[in-house]
N, C-alpha and C positions, 0 to 999 in steps of 0.2 A: 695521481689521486686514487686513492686506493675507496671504493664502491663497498658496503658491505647490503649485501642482501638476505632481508630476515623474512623469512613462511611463516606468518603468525595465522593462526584463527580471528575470527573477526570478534570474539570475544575481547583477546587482548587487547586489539586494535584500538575498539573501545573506549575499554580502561583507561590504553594509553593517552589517547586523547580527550579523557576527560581530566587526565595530571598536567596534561599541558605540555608532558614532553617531545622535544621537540624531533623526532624518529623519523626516519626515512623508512615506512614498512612498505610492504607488498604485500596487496591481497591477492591469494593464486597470480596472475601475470600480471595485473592492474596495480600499476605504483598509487599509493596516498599519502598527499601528501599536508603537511597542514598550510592555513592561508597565509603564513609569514614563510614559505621556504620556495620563494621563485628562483632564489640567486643556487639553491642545494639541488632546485629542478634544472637549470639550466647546467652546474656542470655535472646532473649525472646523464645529463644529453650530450653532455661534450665528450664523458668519459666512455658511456658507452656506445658513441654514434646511433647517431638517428636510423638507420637502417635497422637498431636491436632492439627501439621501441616497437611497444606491442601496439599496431596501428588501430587498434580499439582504445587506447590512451589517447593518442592524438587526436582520434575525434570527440571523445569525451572533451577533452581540454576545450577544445575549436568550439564544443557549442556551450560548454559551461560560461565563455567569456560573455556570451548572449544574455545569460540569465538574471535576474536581475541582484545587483550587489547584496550581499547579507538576506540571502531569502528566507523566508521564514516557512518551512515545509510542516503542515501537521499531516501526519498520518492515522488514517480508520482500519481496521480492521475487520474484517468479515465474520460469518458465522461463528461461532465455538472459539476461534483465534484472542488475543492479545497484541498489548501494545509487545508483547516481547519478539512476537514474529516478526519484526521489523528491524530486527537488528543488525543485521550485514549493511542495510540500504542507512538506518544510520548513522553505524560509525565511519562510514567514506563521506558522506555528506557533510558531517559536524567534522571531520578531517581536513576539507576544502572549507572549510567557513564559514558554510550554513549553519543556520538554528533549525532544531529539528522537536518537536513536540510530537510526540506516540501516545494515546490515548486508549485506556481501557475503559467501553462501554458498559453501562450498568452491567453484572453478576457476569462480567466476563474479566479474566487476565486477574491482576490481586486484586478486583475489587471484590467483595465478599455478599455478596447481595445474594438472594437466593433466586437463583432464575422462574422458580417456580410461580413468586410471588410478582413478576412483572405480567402487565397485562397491557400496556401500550407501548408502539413503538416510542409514544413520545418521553415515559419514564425511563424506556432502555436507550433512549441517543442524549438522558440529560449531562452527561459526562460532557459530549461536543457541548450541547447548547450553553452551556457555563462558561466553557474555554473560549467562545467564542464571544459571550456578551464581556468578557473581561478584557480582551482586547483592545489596546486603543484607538478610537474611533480612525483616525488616519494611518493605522497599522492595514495591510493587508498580505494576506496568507497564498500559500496553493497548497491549498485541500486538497490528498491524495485518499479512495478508497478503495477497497480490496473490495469483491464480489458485495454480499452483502451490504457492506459501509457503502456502498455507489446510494443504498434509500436515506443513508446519512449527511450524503454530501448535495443530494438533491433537497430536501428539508432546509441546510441550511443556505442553499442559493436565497428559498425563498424568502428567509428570516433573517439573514446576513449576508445577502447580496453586496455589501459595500464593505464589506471586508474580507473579498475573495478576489485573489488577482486571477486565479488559474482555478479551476476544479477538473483534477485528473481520475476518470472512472475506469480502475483496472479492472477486467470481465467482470462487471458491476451490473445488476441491476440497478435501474434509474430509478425506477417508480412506474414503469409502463405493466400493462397486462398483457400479457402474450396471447393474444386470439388463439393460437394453435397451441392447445394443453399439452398435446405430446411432444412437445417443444421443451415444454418444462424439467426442469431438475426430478428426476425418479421419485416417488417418494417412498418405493419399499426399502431405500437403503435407509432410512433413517430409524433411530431406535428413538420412540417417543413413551413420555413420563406424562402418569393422569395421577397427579399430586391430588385433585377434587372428586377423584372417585373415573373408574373404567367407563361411567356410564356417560363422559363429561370430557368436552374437548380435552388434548393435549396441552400440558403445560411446559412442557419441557421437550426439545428437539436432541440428537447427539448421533453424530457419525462414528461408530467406532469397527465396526467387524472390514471398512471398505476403504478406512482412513488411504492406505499406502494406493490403492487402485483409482480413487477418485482425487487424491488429493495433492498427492506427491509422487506418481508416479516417476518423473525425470528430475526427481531432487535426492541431493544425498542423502545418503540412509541415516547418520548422523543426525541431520534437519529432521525427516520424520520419525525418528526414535523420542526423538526431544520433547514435536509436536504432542505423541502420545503421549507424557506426562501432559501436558499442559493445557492440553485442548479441554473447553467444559462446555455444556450442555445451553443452547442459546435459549431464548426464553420462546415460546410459541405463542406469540402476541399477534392483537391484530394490527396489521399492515397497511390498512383502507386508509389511513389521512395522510399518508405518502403519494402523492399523485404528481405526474410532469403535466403543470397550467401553463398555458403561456402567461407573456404580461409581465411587465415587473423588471425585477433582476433576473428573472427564468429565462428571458431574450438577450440579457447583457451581458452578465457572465459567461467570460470564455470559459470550453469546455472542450476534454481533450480523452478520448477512449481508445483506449490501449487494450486488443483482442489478443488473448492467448492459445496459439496455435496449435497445440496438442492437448489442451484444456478436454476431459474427461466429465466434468459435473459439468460446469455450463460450457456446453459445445460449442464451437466457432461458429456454426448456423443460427445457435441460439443468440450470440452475441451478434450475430448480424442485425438479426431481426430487431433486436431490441436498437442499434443504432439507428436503424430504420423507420422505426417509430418514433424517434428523438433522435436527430442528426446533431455529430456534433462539430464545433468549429475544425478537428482534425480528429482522422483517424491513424492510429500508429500498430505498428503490427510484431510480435514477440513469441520467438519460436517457444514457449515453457509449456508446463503443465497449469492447473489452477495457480499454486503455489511461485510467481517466480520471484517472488524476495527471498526463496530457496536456491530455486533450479537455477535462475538466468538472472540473481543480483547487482551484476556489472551490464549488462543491455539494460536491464530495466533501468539501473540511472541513468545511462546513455539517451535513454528516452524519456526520462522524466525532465532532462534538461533540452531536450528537445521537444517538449511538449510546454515548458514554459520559458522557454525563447524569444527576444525579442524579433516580432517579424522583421 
């Protein structure tokens, strides 16, 4: 049986699997494949012996069987980011079978909102709280969010706790205040916009002179060249009606925090801290930078399928 093996970009990938063709790709070493091709997975394990698989597939596989059938993943996104950062994670997910929904937060990714003109966090998360009341009532989700999106996926525990199976917080803030300030995210790195006059808070936040140092340090250059077009300026709104209550859905829903170990903006200390003041049902651990739906795409689902695993 003759094997053919294609190095596509995860753009193609993509693509390809949103035509439906039925492609045996490889992402870098990590075979994808789609949810109808067991009998094309099995003989290219025959053809190329088990000893050639890359034993980061096999565990991926072993714990994908855990997961629950046809899951439905939405993904948040963090400060300045987009639904388009989430691309690699995906097109291997919607590959294997999953439904995947990426969502651009008010005046972020092509939504066209002026960030200047938001002034609660609850007008810049109304994108989720839509997606989320539209679902049906017996549907339920795993919420995944990236740094920032962690005050989004805590909001909607407490608003749509019975439509979340899992809520995965990648180096997220939850909603906690950090007792120790100098714990916190730097603030001389950011370049802030006073749309209402110099004399009058910030309206506008944007990372740009420190992007590749705090954000993407062990991601390809490719990934952060890209970023730089795409990243936009988050809205500087107030944050105070984000809070971790107990009570509720806020004790029921499972909840799963994945630390990023060479993480530069929010430090491993920092994310300690913050799990420490809201423990969560697992903690999972990820060699990346901020960024690893860049750096470490194929671990990160490895663990996103181990974070919603059946025990």
């Amino acid at each position: 049986m003759l094997v053919l093996r294609l190095v596509l970009p995860g753009p193609v990938n993509l693509l390809l699997s949103m035509l439906g063709r039925p492609w045996n790709i490889w992402l870098g070493f990590v075979p994808v494949f789609t949810s109808n091709d067991t009998e094309l997975k099995r003989d290219l394990k025959t053809s190329l012996g088990e000893t050639q698989i890359n034993p980061l597939t096999l565990l991926m596989e072993k714990r994908e069987e855990k997961v629950l059938k046809a899951s439905h993943f939405v993904f948040v996104h963090g400060a300045m980011h987009g639904a388009w950062c989430w691309y690699k994670v995906r097109s291997h997910l919607e590959s294997t079978g999953h439904k995947v929904s990426c969502l651009d937060l008010k005046s972020s990714g092509i939504d066209l909102s002026d960030p200047n003109t938001i002034s609660s966090f609850e007008e810049y998360n109304k994108p989720l709280f839509d997606f989320m009341s539209n679902l049906q009532d017996d549907e339920k989700v795993i919420l995944v969010g990236h740094s920032m999106g962690g005050l989004s996926l805590t909001r909607s525990i407490q608003e749509f706790g019975n439509k979340i199976h899992v809520a995965v917080y990648i180096c997220a803030d939850c909603g906690q205040r950090l007792p120790n300030k100098n714990m916190d995210i730097p603030r001389n790195i950011w370049e802030e916009g006073h749309a209402l006059g110099l004399d009058k808070p910030p309206t506008r936040l944007m990372l740009k002179e420190f992007q590749r140092d705090f954000l993407y340090h062990l991601s390809p250059v490719e990934d952060s060249a890209l970023a730089s077009m795409l990243l936009r300026p988050v809205p500087a709104m107030e944050r105070e009606d984000v809070r971790v209550d107990g009570g509720g859905y806020m004790d029921k829903v499972k909840r799963v925090y994945i630390k990023t170990m060479k993480d530069r903006l929010v430090r491993p200390e920092v994310q300690e801290q913050l799990i420490q003041m809201w423990p969560p049902s697992k903690v999972l651990e990820i060699e990346s930078d901020h960024s690893p739906f860049f750096s470490a795409p194929n671990q990160l689902i490895n663990l996103l399928f181990e974070a919603t695993a059946h025990e």
